[in-house]
Backbone bond lengths (Angstrom), bond angles and torsions (degrees), N, CA, C in turn:
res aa  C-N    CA-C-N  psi(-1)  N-CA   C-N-CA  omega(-1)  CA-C   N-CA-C  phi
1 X - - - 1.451 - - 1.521 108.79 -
2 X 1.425 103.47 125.01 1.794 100.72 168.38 1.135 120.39 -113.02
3 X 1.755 104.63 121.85 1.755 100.99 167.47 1.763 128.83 -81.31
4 X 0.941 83.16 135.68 2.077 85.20 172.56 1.446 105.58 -99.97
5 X 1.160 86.48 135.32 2.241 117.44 179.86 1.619 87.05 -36.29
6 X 1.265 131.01 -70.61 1.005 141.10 -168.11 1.442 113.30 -34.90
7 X 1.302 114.83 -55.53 1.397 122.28 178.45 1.569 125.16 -62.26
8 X 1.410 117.39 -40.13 1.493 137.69 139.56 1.488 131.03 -38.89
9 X 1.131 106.59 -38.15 1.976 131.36 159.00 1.306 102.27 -37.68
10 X 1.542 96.26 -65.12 1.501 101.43 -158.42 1.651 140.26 -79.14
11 X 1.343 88.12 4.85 1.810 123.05 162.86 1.289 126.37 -81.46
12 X 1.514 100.50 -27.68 1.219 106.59 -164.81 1.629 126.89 -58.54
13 X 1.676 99.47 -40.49 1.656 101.93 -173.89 1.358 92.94 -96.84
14 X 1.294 133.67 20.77 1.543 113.57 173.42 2.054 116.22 -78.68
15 X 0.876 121.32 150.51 1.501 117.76 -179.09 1.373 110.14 -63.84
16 X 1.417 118.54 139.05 1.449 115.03 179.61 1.948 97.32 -107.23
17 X 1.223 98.23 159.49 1.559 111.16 166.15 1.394 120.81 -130.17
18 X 1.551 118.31 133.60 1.557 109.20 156.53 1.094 117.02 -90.74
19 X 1.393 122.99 98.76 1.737 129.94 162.23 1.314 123.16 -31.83
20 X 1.889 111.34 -37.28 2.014 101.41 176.27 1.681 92.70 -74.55
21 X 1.693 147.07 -14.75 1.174 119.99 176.48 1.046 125.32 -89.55
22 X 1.500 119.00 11.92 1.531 111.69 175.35 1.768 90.81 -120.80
23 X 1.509 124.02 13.29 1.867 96.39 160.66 1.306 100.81 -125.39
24 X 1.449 120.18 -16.54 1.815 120.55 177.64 1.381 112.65 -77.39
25 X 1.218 105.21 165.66 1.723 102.80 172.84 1.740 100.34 -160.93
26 X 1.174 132.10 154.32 1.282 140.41 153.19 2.040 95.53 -45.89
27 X 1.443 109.07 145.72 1.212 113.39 -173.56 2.092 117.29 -135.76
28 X 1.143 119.39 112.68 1.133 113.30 174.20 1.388 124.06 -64.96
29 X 1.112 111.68 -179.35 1.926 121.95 163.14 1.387 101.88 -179.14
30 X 1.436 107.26 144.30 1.621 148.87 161.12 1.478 128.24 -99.18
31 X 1.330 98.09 126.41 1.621 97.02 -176.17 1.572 103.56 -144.35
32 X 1.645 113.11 117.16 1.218 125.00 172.70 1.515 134.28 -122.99
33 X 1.348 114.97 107.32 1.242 126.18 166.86 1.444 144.76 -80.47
34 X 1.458 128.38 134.49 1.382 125.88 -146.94 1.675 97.98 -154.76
35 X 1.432 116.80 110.93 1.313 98.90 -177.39 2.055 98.38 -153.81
36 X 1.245 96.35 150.46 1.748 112.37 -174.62 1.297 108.15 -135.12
37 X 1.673 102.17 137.15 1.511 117.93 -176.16 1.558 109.18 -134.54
38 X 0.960 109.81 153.50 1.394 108.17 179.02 1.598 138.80 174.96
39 X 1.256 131.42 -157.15 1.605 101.04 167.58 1.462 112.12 130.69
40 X 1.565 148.37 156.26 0.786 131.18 123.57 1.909 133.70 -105.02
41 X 1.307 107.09 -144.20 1.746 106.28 -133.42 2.318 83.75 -66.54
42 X 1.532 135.63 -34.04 1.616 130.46 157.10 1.477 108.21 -46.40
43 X 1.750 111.61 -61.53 1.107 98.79 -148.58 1.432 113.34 -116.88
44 X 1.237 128.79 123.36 1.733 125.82 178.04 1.574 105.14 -115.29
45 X 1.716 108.64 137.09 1.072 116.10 -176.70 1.699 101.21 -134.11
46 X 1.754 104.05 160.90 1.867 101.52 168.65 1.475 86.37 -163.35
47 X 1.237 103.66 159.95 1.601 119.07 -173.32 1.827 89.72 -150.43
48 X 1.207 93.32 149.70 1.577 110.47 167.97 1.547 125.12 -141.96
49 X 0.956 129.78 165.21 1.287 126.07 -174.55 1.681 118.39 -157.68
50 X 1.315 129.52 112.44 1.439 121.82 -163.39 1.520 106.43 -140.92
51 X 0.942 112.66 143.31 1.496 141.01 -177.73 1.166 129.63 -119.22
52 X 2.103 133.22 119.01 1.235 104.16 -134.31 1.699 64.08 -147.92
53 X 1.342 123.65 156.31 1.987 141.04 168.70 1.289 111.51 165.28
54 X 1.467 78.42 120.17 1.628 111.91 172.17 1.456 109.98 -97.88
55 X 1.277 149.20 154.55 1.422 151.32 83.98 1.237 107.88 -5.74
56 X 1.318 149.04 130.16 1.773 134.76 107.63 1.206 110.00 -35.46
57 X 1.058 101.38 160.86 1.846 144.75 161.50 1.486 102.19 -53.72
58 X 1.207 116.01 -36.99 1.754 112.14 -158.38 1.612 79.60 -128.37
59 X 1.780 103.81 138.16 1.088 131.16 -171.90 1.425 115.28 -57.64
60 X 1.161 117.63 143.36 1.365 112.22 175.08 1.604 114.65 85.21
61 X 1.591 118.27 4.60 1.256 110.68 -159.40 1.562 97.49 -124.60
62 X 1.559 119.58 147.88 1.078 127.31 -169.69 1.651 130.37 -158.98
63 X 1.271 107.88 113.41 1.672 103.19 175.85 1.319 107.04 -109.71
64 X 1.885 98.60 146.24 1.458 109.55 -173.49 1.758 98.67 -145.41
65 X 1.618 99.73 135.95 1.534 93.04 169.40 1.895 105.01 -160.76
66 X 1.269 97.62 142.83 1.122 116.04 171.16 1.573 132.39 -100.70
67 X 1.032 138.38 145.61 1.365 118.72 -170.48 1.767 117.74 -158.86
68 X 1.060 122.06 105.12 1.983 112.05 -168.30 1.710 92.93 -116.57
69 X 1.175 85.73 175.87 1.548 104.09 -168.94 1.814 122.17 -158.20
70 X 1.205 121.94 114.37 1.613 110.35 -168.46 1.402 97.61 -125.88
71 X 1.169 88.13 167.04 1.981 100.65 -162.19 1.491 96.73 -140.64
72 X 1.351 107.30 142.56 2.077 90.73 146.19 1.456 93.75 -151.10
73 X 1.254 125.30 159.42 1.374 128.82 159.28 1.683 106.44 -115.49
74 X 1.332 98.04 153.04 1.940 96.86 167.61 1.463 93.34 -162.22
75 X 1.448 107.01 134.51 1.411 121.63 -166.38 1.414 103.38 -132.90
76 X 1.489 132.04 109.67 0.883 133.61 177.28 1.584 124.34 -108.27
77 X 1.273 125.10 89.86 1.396 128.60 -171.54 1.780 92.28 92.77
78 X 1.711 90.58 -124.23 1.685 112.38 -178.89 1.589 112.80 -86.52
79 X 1.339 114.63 -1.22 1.708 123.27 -177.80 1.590 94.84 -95.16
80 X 1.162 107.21 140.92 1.300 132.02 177.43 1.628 117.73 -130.77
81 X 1.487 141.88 107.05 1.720 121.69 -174.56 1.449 77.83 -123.60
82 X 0.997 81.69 165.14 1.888 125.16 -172.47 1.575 97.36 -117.79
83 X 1.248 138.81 128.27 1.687 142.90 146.84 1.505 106.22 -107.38
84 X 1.048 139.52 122.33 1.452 128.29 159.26 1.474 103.45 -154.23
85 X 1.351 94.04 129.62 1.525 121.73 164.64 1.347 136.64 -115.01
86 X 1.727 106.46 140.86 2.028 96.56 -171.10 1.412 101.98 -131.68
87 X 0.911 120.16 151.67 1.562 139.61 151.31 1.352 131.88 -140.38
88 X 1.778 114.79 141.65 1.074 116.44 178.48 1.716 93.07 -159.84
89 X 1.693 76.61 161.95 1.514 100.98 -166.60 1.975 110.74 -127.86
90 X 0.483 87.73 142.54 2.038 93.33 175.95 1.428 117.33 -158.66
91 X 1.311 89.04 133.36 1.683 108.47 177.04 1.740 111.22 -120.19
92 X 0.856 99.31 160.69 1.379 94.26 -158.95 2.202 87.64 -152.53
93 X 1.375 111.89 131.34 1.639 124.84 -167.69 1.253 102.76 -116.24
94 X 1.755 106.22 127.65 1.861 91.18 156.83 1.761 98.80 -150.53
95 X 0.992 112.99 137.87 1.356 108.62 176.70 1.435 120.85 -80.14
96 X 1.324 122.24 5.32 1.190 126.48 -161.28 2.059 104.16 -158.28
97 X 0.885 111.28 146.71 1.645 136.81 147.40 1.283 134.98 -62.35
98 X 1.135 143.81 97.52 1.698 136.39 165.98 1.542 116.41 23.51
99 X 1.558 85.86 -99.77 1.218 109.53 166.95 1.721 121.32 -31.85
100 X 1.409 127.41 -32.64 0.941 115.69 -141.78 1.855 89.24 -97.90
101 X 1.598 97.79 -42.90 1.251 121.71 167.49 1.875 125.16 -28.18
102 X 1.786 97.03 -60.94 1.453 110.42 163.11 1.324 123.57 -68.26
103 X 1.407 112.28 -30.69 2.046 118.39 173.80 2.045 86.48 -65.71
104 X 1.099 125.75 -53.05 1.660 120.40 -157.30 1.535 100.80 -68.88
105 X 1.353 120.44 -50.16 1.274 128.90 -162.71 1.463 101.98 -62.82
106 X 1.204 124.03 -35.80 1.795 129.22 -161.35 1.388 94.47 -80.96
Protein backbone atom coordinates (compact mmCIF):
# COMPACT_ATOMS: atom_id res chain seq x y z
CA UNK A 1 0.00 0.00 0.00
CA UNK A 2 1.25 3.54 -0.87
CA UNK A 3 0.56 6.63 1.01
CA UNK A 4 0.74 10.12 -0.61
CA UNK A 5 1.96 13.25 1.60
CA UNK A 6 -1.17 14.59 0.38
CA UNK A 7 -3.36 12.14 1.94
CA UNK A 8 -1.52 12.54 5.40
CA UNK A 9 -1.96 16.53 4.91
CA UNK A 10 -5.29 16.11 5.21
CA UNK A 11 -5.50 14.80 8.84
CA UNK A 12 -3.47 17.00 9.98
CA UNK A 13 -5.69 20.02 11.21
CA UNK A 14 -8.46 17.73 12.15
CA UNK A 15 -9.02 17.63 16.17
CA UNK A 16 -7.67 14.65 17.86
CA UNK A 17 -9.28 13.06 21.08
CA UNK A 18 -8.19 10.79 23.92
CA UNK A 19 -11.22 8.57 24.58
CA UNK A 20 -9.53 7.00 28.11
CA UNK A 21 -9.69 11.05 29.07
CA UNK A 22 -13.10 11.64 28.71
CA UNK A 23 -14.31 8.06 30.66
CA UNK A 24 -11.19 7.61 33.20
CA UNK A 25 -10.54 9.79 35.98
CA UNK A 26 -8.08 9.73 39.01
CA UNK A 27 -10.42 8.04 41.76
CA UNK A 28 -10.90 8.57 45.57
CA UNK A 29 -12.07 6.28 48.53
CA UNK A 30 -13.18 6.51 52.24
CA UNK A 31 -13.04 4.14 54.85
CA UNK A 32 -14.62 4.49 58.32
CA UNK A 33 -14.45 2.58 61.37
CA UNK A 34 -16.51 2.67 64.60
CA UNK A 35 -16.57 -0.05 67.07
CA UNK A 36 -17.74 -0.70 71.09
CA UNK A 37 -16.88 -3.32 73.58
CA UNK A 38 -17.78 -3.80 76.82
CA UNK A 39 -19.55 -5.61 79.65
CA UNK A 40 -19.14 -7.10 82.84
CA UNK A 41 -17.79 -10.51 84.40
CA UNK A 42 -22.31 -12.31 82.95
CA UNK A 43 -22.48 -10.03 80.40
CA UNK A 44 -20.05 -9.06 77.33
CA UNK A 45 -21.15 -6.96 74.57
CA UNK A 46 -19.37 -5.13 71.11
CA UNK A 47 -21.05 -3.42 68.31
CA UNK A 48 -19.28 -2.07 65.25
CA UNK A 49 -20.09 0.04 62.58
CA UNK A 50 -18.12 0.73 59.16
CA UNK A 51 -18.43 2.74 56.22
CA UNK A 52 -16.73 1.99 52.99
CA UNK A 53 -16.79 4.54 49.10
CA UNK A 54 -14.89 4.44 46.40
CA UNK A 55 -15.09 6.47 43.08
CA UNK A 56 -14.17 4.16 40.00
CA UNK A 57 -11.63 4.91 37.59
CA UNK A 58 -14.33 5.38 34.89
CA UNK A 59 -16.64 8.29 35.35
CA UNK A 60 -19.78 8.04 36.72
CA UNK A 61 -18.91 4.87 38.58
CA UNK A 62 -19.30 4.10 42.19
CA UNK A 63 -19.08 1.62 45.13
CA UNK A 64 -20.66 2.14 48.45
CA UNK A 65 -21.14 -0.10 51.50
CA UNK A 66 -22.10 -0.05 54.88
CA UNK A 67 -21.91 -2.71 57.34
CA UNK A 68 -22.66 -3.05 61.57
CA UNK A 69 -22.50 -5.88 63.60
CA UNK A 70 -23.76 -6.66 67.40
CA UNK A 71 -22.75 -9.33 69.65
CA UNK A 72 -23.55 -10.07 73.30
CA UNK A 73 -22.48 -12.98 75.31
CA UNK A 74 -24.02 -13.89 78.89
CA UNK A 75 -22.82 -16.88 80.65
CA UNK A 76 -24.46 -17.94 83.54
CA UNK A 77 -22.74 -20.68 85.67
CA UNK A 78 -22.14 -23.65 82.92
CA UNK A 79 -24.70 -21.86 80.24
CA UNK A 80 -23.06 -19.87 77.84
CA UNK A 81 -25.51 -17.98 74.68
CA UNK A 82 -24.11 -16.36 71.90
CA UNK A 83 -26.58 -13.30 70.24
CA UNK A 84 -24.95 -11.87 67.21
CA UNK A 85 -26.23 -9.90 64.55
CA UNK A 86 -24.97 -8.42 61.00
CA UNK A 87 -25.96 -6.22 58.41
CA UNK A 88 -24.78 -4.80 55.35
CA UNK A 89 -25.75 -2.99 52.50
CA UNK A 90 -23.91 -2.17 49.00
CA UNK A 91 -24.56 -0.23 46.12
CA UNK A 92 -22.62 -0.39 43.48
CA UNK A 93 -23.04 2.80 40.19
CA UNK A 94 -22.49 2.62 36.55
CA UNK A 95 -23.73 4.84 34.01
CA UNK A 96 -23.26 2.62 31.32
CA UNK A 97 -23.30 -1.27 30.12
CA UNK A 98 -20.39 -3.30 28.49
CA UNK A 99 -21.63 -3.46 25.49
CA UNK A 100 -22.67 -0.07 25.38
CA UNK A 101 -19.23 1.12 26.54
CA UNK A 102 -17.39 -0.88 23.51
CA UNK A 103 -20.29 0.37 20.78
CA UNK A 104 -19.18 4.27 22.38
CA UNK A 105 -15.52 3.68 22.69
CA UNK A 106 -15.09 2.29 18.89
Amino acid sequence: MTVRNGDLEDYRNIPQYNRQDEIFRSAWMQSHNVSLTGGSEGVRYNASLSYYDQDGILLESNYKRVQGRMGTTIQKKKLKIYLTTNYSSTTTTWWFSFPELIQWYE
